[in-house]
C-alpha positions as a Markdown table, in Angstrom:
| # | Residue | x | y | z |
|---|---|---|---|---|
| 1 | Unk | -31.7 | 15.4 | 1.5 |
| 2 | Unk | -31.3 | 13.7 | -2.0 |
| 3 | Unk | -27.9 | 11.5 | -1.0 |
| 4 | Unk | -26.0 | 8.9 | -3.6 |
| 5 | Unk | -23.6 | 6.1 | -2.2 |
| 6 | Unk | -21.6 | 5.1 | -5.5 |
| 7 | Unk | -19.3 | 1.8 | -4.3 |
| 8 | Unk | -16.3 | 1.6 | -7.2 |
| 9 | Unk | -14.5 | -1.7 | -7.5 |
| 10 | Unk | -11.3 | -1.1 | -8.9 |
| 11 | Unk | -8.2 | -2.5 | -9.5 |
| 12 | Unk | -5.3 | -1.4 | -7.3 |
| 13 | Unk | -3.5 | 0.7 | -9.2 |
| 14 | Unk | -6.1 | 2.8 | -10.1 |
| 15 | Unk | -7.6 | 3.7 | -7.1 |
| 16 | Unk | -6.0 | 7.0 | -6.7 |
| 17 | Unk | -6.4 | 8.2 | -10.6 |
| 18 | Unk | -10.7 | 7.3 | -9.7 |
| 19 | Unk | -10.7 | 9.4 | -6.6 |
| 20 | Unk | -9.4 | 12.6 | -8.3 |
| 21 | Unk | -11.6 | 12.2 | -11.2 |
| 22 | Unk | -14.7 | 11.8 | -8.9 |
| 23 | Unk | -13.5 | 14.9 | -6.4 |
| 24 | Unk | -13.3 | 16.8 | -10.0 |
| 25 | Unk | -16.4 | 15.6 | -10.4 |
| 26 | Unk | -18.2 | 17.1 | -7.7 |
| 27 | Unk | -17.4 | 14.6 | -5.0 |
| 28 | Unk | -17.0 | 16.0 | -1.6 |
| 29 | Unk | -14.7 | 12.8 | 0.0 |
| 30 | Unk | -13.7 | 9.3 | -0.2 |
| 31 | Unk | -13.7 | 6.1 | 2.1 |
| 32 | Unk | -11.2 | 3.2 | 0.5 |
| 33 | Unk | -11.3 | -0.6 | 2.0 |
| 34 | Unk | -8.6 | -2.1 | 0.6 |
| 35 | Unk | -6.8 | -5.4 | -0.7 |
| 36 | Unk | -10.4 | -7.0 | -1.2 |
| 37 | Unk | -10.8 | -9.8 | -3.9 |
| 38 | Unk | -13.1 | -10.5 | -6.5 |
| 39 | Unk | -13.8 | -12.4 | -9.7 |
| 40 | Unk | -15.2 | -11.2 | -13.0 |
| 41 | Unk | -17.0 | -13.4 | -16.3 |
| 42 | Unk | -13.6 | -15.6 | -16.2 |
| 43 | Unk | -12.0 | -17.0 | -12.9 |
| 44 | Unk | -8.8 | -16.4 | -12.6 |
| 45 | Unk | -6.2 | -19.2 | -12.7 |
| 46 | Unk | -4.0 | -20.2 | -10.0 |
| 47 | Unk | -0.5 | -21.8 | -10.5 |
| 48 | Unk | 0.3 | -24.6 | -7.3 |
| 49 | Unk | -2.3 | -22.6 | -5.4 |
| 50 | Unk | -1.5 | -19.3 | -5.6 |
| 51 | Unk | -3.7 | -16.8 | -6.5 |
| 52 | Unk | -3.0 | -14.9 | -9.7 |
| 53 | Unk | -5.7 | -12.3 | -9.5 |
| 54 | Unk | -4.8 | -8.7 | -8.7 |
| 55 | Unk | -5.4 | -6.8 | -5.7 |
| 56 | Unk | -8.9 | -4.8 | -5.9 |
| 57 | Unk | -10.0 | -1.9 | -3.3 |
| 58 | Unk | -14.1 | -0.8 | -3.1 |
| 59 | Unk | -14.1 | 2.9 | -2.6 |
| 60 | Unk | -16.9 | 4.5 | -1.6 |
| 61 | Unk | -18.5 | 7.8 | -2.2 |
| 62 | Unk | -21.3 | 9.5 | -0.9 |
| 63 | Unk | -22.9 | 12.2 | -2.9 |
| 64 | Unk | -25.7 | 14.6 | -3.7 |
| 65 | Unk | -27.7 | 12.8 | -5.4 |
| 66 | Unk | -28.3 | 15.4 | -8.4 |
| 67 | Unk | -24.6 | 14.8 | -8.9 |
| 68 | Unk | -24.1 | 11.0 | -8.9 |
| 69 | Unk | -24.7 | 10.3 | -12.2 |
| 70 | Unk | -21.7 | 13.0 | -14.0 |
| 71 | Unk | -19.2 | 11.5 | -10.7 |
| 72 | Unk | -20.3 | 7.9 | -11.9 |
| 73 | Unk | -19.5 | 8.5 | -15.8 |
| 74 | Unk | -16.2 | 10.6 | -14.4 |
| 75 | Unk | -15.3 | 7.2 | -12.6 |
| 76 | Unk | -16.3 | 4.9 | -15.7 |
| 77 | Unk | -14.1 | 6.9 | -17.7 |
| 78 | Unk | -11.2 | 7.3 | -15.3 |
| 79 | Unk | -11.4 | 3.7 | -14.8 |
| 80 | Unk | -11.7 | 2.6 | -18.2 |
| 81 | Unk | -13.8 | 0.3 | -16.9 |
| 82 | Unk | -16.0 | 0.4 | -19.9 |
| 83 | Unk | -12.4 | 0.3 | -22.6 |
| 84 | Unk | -10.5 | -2.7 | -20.5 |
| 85 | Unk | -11.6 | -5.7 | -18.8 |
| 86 | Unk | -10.9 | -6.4 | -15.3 |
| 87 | Unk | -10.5 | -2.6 | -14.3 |
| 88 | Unk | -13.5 | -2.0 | -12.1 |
| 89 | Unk | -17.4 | -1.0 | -12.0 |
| 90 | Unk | -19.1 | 1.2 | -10.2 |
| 91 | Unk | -23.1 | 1.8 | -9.1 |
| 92 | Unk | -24.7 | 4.2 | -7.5 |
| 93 | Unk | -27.5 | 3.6 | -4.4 |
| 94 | Unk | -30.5 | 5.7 | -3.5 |
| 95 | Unk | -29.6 | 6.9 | 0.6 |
| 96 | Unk | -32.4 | 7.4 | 2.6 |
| 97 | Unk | -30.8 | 9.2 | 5.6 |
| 98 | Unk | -26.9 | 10.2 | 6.5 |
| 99 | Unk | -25.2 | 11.4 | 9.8 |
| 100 | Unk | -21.6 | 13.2 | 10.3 |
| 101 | Unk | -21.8 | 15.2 | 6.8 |
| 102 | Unk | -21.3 | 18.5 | 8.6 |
| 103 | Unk | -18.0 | 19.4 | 7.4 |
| 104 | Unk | -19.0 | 18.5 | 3.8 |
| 105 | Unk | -22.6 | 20.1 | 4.2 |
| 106 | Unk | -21.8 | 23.2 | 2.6 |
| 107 | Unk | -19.7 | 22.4 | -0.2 |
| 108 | Unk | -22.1 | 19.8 | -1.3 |
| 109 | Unk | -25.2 | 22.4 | -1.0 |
| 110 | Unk | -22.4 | 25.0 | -3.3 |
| 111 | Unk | -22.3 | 22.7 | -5.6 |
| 112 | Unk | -25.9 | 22.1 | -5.9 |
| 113 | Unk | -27.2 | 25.4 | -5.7 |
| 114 | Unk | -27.8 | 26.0 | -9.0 |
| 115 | Unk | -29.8 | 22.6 | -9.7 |
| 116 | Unk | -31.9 | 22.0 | -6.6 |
């Protein structure tokens, strides 16, 4: 089977608004790890050691591949990664093998059927 992972860094508050657009998408589910931190072109400055920088969650989709790249743009655009800085990015990664899909199997196959 042809399987995406597509790992979104986004900004907190976001993180909801880039799950529904990727389930609208074609996405069949979602795994979040949140309150991770990251820094972009321009480190973030502290004031007396405290950190300034927002909190960030990686979300993680995995996906039939023939749909990966229209859930990717729905997440860019979602995001607004590609309108403000410091909201996120996302990329996609070629899966060679996946377990414990069962429950997703046949929704992902409906929504490929007409492509494969």
């Amino acid at each position: 089977m042809n399987l995406k992972l597509i790992v979104a860094m986004v900004a907190d508050e976001i993180t909801n608004t880039v799950i529904d657009a990727a389930r609208e998408a074609g996405a069949t589910g979602a795994t979040t790890i949140s309150s991770v931190r990251g820094e972009g072109l321009t480190p973030e400055k502290g004031f007396m050691g405290l950190e300034l920088t927002a909190q960030r969650d990686v979300i993680l989709f995995l996906v039939a591949g023939t749909q990966a790249r229209k859930i990717l743009e729905a997440i860019c655009t979602a995001g607004k990664f590609d309108e403000e800085p410091g909201t996120g990015l996302a990329f996609q990664i070629d899966l060679e093998d996946a377990v414990g899909l069962k429950t997703q199997l046949p929704k992902i196959m409906e929504e490929i059927a007409g492509e494969v």
